[in-house]
C-alpha positions as CSV (number, residue, x, y, z in Angstrom):
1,X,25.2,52.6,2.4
2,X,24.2,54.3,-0.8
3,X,20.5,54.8,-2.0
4,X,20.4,52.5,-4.3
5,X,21.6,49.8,-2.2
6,X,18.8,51.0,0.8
7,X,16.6,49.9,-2.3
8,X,17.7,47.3,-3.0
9,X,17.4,46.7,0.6
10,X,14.0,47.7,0.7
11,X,12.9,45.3,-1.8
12,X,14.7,42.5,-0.5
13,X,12.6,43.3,2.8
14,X,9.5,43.7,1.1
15,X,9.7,40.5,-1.4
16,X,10.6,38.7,2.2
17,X,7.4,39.7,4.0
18,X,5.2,38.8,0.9
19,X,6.8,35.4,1.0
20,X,6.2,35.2,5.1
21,X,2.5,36.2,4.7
22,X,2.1,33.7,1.9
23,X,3.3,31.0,4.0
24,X,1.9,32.1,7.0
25,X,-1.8,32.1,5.3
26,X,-1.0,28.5,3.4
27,X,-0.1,27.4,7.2
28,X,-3.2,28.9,8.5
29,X,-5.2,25.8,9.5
30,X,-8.2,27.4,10.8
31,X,-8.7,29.6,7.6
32,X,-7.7,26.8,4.9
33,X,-10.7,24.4,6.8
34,X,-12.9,27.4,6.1
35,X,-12.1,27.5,2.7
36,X,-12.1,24.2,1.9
37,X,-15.9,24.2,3.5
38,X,-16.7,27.0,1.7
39,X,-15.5,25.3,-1.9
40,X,-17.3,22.4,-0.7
41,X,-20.6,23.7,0.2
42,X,-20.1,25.8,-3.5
43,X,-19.8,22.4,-5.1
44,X,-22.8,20.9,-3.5
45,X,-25.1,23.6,-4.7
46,X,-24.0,24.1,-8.1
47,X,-24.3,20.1,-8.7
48,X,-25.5,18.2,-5.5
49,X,-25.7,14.5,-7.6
50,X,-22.1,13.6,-7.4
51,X,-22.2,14.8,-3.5
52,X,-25.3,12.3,-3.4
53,X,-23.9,9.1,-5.1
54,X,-20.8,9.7,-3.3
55,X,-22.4,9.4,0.0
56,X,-24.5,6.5,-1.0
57,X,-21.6,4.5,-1.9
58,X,-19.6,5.4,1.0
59,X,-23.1,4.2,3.2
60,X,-22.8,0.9,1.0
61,X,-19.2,0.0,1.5
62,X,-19.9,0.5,5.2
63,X,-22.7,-1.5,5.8
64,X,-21.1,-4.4,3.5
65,X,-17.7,-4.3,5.8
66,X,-20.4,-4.6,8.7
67,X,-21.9,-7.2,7.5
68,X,-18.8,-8.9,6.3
69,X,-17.2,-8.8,9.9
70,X,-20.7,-10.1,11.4
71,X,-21.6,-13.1,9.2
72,X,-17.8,-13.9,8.2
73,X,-16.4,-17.1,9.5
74,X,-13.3,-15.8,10.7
């Protein structure tokens, strides 16, 4: 093989590893929760009110299937 085809070669190889350490790191599960708590926890402080009203309605909708499968006739 000539040089220029070793680099070309070498390129190939190197193009290939980025592309397996790209997808190894996306497929990372461990590290992408960590990240996504870290973004989260960054949210919260910059702006906690959405965080808060989100949370309330979530508690709302909760109670109100509750107490729609209690008191329901069904």
């Amino acid at each position: 093989m000539n040089e220029s085809a070793n680099q070309s070669v070498d390129a190939v190889r190197a193009r290939l590893e980025q592309t397996l350490d790209a997808i190894d790191e996306k497929l990372d599960v461990k590290k992408q929760a960590s990240e996504l708590t870290e973004r989260v926890k960054s949210s919260y402080e910059e702006n906690p009110v959405p965080w808060i009203i989100g949370a309330t309605a979530a508690a709302v909708v909760v109670v109100g299937l509750v107490a729609w499968a209690i008191f329901s006739d069904d």
